[in-house]
C-alpha positions as CSV (number, residue, x, y, z in Angstrom):
1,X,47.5,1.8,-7.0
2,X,46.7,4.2,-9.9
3,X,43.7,1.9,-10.5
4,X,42.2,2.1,-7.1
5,X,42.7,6.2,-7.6
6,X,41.0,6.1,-10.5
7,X,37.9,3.8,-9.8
8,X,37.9,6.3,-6.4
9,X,37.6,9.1,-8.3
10,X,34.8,8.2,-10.9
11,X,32.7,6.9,-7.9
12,X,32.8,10.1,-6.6
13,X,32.6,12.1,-9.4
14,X,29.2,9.5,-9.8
15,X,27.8,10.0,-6.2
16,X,28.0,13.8,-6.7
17,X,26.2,13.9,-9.6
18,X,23.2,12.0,-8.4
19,X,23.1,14.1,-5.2
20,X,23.1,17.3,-7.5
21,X,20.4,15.4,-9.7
22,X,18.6,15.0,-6.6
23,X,18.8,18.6,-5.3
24,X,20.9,17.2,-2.2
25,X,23.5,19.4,-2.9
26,X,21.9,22.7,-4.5
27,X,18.5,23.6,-3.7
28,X,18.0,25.0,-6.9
29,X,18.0,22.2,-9.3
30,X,14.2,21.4,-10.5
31,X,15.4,17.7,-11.0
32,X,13.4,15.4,-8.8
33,X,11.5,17.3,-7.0
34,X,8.7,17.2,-8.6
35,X,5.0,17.1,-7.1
36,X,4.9,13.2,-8.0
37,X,8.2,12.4,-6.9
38,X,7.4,14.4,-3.7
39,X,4.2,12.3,-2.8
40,X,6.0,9.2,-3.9
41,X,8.7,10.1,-1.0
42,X,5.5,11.0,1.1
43,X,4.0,7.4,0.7
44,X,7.8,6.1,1.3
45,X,8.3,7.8,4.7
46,X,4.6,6.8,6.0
47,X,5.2,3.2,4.7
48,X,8.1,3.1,6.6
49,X,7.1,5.2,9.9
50,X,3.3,3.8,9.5
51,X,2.5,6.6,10.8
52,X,-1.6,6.8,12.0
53,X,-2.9,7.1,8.8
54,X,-1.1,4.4,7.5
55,X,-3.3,1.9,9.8
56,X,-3.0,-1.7,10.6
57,X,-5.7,-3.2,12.6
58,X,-6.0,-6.4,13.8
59,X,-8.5,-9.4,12.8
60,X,-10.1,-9.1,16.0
61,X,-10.7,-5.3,15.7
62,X,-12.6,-5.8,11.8
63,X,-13.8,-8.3,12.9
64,X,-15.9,-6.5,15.6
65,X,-16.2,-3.4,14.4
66,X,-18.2,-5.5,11.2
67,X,-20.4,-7.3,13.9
68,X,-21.2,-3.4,15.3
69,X,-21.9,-2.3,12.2
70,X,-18.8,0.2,11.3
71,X,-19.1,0.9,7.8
72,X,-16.0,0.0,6.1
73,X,-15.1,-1.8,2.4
74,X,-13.9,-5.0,2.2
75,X,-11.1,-4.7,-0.3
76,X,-9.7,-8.4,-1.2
77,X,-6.4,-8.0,-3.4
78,X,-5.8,-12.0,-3.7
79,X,-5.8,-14.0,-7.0
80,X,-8.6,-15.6,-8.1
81,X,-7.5,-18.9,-7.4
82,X,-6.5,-17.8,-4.0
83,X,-10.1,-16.5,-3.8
84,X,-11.9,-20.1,-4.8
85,X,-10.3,-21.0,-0.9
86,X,-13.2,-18.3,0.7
87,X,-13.2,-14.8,0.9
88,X,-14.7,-12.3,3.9
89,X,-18.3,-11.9,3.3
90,X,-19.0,-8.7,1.5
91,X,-15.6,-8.0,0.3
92,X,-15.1,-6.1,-3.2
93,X,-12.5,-8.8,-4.9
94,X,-9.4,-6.9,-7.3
95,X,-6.7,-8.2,-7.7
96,X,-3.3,-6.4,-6.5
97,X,-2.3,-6.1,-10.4
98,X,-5.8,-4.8,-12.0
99,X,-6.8,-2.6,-8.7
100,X,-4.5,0.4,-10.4
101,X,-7.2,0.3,-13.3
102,X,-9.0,3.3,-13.9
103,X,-12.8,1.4,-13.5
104,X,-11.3,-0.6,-10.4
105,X,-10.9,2.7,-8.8
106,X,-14.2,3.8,-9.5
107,X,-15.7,0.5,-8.0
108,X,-14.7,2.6,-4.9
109,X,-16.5,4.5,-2.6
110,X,-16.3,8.6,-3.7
111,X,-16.2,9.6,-0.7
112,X,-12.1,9.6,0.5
113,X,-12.8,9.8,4.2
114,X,-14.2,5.9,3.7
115,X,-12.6,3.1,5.4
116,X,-11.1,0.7,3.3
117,X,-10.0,-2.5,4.7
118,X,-7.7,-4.5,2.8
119,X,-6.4,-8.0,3.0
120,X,-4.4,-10.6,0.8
121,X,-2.9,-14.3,1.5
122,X,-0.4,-12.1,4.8
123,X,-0.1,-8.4,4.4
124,X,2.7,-7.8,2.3
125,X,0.3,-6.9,-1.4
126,X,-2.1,-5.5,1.1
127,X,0.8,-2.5,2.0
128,X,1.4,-2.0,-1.9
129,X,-2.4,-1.9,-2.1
130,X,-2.9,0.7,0.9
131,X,-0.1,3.0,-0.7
132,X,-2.1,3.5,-4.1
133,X,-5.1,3.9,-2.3
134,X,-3.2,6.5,-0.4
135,X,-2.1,8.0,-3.2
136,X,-5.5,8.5,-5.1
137,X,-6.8,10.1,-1.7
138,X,-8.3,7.1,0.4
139,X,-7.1,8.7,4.1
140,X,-8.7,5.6,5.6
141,X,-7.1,2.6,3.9
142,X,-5.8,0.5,6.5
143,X,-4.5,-3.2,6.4
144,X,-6.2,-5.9,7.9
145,X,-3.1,-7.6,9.5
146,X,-2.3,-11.1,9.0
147,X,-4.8,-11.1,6.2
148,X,-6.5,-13.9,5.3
149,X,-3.8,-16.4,6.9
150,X,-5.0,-14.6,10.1
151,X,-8.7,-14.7,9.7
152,X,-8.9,-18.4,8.8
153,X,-6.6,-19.1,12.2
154,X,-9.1,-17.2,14.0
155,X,-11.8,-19.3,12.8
156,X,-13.8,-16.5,11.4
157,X,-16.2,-16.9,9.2
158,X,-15.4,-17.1,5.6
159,X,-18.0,-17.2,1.9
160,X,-17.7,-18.6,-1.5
161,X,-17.1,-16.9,-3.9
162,X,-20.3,-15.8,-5.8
């Protein structure tokens, strides 16, 4: 039993110091909240609530809002192997790994208030992608749901790569 006690009792003595180190339990401590760490909990909670900005639209809606002439940047995160299979006509190809890079970033529009529609293979390295956008100041990053799986089932149109 005095085992138990103990392992109890450095648990706890653990779990209230990370929610000190965290500020959870006095406002005061500087720890953790920092600006980064505060926009890092932003992109969290919008990741997780999708809220608005944090768009997904569907094949059919790109799709047509391409044929009507809605200015908006392809942004294909696949691999380059995955992007000898066809890409979207137009679309700026990064990969998910080297979009972070400084001159990848600058390939962007300037303007922040541009859409930025991005796909991969399904939409899970599309969400990482849309929460770095997000976080250099894109408000208009949306996913393009399903990605490319999608688009191919749809029989939409796709290019090789040049």
């Amino acid at each position: 039993m005095k085992i138990i006690s103990n392992i109890q009792k450095n648990i706890l003595i653990a779990a209230v110091g990370v929610m000190l180190a965290a500020g959870t339990l006095n406002a005061d401590v500087p720890t953790l909240k920092t600006p980064n760490l505060n926009a890092w909990q932003t992109t969290y909670d919008n990741l997780r609530d999708l809220t608005p900005q944090w768009g997904r639209q569907s094949i059919e809606a790109i799709k047509t809002s391409l044929e009507v002439g809605v200015p908006m940047v392809l942004l294909d995160i696949r691999t380059p192997k995955e992007w000898e299979n066809g890409i979207i006509e137009n679309a700026q190809l990064v990969t998910l790994n080297d979009l972070p890079k400084a001159e990848n970033i600058a390939k962007l529009p300037k303007d922040k208030n541009s859409i930025i529609a991005i796909y991969c293979k399904g939409s899970v390295r599309s969400t990482l992608a849309m929460a770095l956008l997000q976080q250099v100041g894109y408000k208009n990053a949306i996913i393009i749901d399903g990605g490319m799986t999608a688009w191919k089932k749809a029989k939409y149109p796709v290019v090789n790569k040049k």
